[in-house]
N, C-alpha and C positions, 0 to 999 in steps of 0.2 A: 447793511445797505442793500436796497434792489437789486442795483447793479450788480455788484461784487455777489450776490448769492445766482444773478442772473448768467454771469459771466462763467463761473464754478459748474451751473449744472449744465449750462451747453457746450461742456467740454471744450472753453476759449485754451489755447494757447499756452502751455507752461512759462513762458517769459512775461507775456503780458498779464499773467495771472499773479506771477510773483511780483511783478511791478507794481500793482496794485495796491498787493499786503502792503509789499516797505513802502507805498506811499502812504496808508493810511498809517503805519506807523510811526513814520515823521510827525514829530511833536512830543511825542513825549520822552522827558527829561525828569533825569531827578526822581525817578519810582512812581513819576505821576503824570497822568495823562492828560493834554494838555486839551485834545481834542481828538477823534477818532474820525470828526467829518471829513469828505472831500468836496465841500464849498468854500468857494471861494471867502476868505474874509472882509469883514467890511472894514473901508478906505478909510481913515479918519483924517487925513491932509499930511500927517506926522508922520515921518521915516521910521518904519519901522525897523530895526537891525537886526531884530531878529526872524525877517519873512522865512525863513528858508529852514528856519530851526536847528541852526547850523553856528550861530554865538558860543563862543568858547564854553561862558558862563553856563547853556542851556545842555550842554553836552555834560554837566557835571552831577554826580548826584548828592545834591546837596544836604540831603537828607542821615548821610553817611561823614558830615564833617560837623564836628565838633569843638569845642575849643580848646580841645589839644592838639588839633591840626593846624601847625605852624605856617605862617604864612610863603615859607619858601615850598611848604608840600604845596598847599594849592593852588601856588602860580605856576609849578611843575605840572598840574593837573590840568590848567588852562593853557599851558603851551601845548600840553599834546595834542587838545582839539584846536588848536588854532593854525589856518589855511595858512597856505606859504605862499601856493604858485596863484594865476589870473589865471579864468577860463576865457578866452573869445571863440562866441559861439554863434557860427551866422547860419542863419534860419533862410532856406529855400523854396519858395515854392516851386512846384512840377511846373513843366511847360504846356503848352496849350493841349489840349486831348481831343478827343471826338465828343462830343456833348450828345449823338446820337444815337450812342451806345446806351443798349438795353440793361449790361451786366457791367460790373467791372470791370471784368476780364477783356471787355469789345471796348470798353475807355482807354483804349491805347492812344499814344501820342502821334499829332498831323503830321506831315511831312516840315510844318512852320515850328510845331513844341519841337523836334527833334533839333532843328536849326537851332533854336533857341538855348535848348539845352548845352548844345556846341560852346556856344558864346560863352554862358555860365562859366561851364567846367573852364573854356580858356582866361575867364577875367579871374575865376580863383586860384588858378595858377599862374596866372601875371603879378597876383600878390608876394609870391615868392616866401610864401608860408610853409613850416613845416607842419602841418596837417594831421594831427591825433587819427583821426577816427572820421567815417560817415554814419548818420541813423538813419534811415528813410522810413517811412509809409508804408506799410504792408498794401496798399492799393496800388493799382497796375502802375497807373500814369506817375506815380513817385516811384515806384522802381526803375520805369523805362528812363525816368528821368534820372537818376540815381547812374545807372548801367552807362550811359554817356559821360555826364561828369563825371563820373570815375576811369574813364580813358585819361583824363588830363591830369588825372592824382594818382598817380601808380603808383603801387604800394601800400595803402591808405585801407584801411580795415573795413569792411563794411558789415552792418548787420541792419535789421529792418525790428518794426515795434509796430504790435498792432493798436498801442495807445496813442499814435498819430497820426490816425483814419481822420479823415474829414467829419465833420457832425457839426453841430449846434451847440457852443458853448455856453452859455446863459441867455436869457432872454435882451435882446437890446434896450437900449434908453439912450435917445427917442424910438417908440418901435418903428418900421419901414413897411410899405403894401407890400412888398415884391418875399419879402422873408417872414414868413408866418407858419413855420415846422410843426408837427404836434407837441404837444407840451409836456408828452412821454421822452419825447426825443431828447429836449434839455434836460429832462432829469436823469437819461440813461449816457446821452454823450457827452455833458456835462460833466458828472461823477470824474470819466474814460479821460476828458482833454487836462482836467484840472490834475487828474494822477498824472497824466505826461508834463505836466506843468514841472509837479515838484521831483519828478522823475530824473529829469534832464535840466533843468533850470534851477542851478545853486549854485553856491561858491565849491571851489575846489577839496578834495578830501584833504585834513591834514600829511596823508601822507606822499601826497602827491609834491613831489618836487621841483619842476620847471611848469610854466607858462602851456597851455595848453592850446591847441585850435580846433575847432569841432566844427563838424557840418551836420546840420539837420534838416534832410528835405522832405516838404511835406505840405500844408496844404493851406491855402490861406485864413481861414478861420480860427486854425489852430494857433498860426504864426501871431495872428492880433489878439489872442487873446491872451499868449506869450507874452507879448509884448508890453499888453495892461499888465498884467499881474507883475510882471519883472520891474513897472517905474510903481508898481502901487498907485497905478491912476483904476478908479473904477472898472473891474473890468465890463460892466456893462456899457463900454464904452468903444466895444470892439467892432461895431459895425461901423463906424465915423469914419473907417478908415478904409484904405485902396490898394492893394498889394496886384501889379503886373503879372504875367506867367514867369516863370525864372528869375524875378527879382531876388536881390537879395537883401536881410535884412541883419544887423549885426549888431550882438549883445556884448557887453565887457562884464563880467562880474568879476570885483576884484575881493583879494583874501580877507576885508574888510567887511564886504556884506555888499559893498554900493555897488550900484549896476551904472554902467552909460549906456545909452541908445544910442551907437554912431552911426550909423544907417538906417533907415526903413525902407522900404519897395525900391531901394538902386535898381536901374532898371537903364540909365539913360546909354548906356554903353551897347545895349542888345540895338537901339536906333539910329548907331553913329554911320556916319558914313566912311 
């Protein structure tokens, strides 16, 4: 792929490089490869259970069982890939930034995204969760935002991924005047959001034992397109949608495969009086 040979020779990043690999890797099962792209698949109305390629069954090589493999070997074989614990995983966007800024690095957050940020971190710790882990955005305004709500999570691990830069995910339907990126840019950030897609969005590893909570802060393009892909609604369908600065939005994927959406852009708590 462009990207991944693009990403390789401009000395991107050891973690987001290896992100990559195991994302294209995802899928193949069984000695046989199921796909190597990193496009999105197409919707067909019907639950798919195996999005995520993560189905006990797809974890087996099946290629290797025969009919002198007794049925008690290979439901032993399908319990070992099969998830225990539920991920909840609520997706952040950064608080408001400076739009003025020339580089990244000058996109720091207003005196209003810092406040906001505040609120955040205090409403995910009103939840009274215990808190796995944060990812952020290796761009400013999701760090600065990241460095705050993480006051209200002490203790809470934090690491950052540069596969959850802001970019252009697929081309919209309906397209919009206002968003019209070059059409190098879908094909390069595209590639980048759909590996953070299957990166970070699955069910739990089997050998993961309790209920997880996870924070991921990062940027709204990314979060909607998360969002498509995790109900299997088109993801070209991710411009329709409106995510606030600091909103939160909040995934369940359960040890099953099924996802809930119990939030999208929560926001109403940043304007209470």
């Amino acid at each position: 792929m462009m990207f991944l040979r693009r990403a390789l020779l401009a000395g991107g990043s050891a973690a987001a490089t290896a992100a990559l690999l195991a994302a294209v890797a995802v899928g193949k099962s069984g000695g046989k490869s199921e796909t190597d792209s990193l496009t999105p698949p197409v919707t067909t109305g019907k639950w798919d259970r195996n999005w995520d390629r993560r189905e006990p069954v797809s974890m087996v090589n099946l290629q290797k069982i025969n009919g002198e493999t007794g049925e008690e070997e290979l439901n032993a074989k399908l319990t070992k890939h099969k998830a225990k614990a539920t991920r909840h995983i609520f997706l952040i966007r950064h608080s408001q930034y400076r739009l003025d800024g020339k580089t990244d690095e000058e996109r720091v957050l207003t005196s209003l995204g810092r406040e906001q940020a505040e609120l955040t971190g205090r409403r995910l710790a009103s939840l009274g969760l215990k808190y796995t882990r944060i990812v952020h955005s290796s761009m400013t305004r999701a760090k600065e935002t990241t460095e705050i709500i993480s006051k209200f999570l002490p203790g809470v691990k934090k690491s950052s991924s540069d596969l959850l830069r802001e970019g252009a995910p697929i081309r919209p339907d309906p397209p919009v005047c206002h968003w019209k990126p070059d059409v190098e840019q879908y094909y390069e950030d595209g590639a980048r959001i759909e590996a953070a897609f299957r990166n970070f969005i699955h069910r739990a590893d089997p050998k993961q034992e309790e209920d997880s909570y996870e924070v991921i802060v990062c940027h709204a393009n990314v979060i909607r397109y998360m969002v498509c892909r995790a109900l299997q609604i088109p993801p070209e369908a991710w411009l329709r949608m409106s995510l606030n600065n600091g909103s939160i939005s909040y995934l369940v994927v359960r040890p099953t495969g099924n996802v809930c959406l119990r939030m999208f852009g929560d926001s109403g708590w940043l304007y209470a009086s």
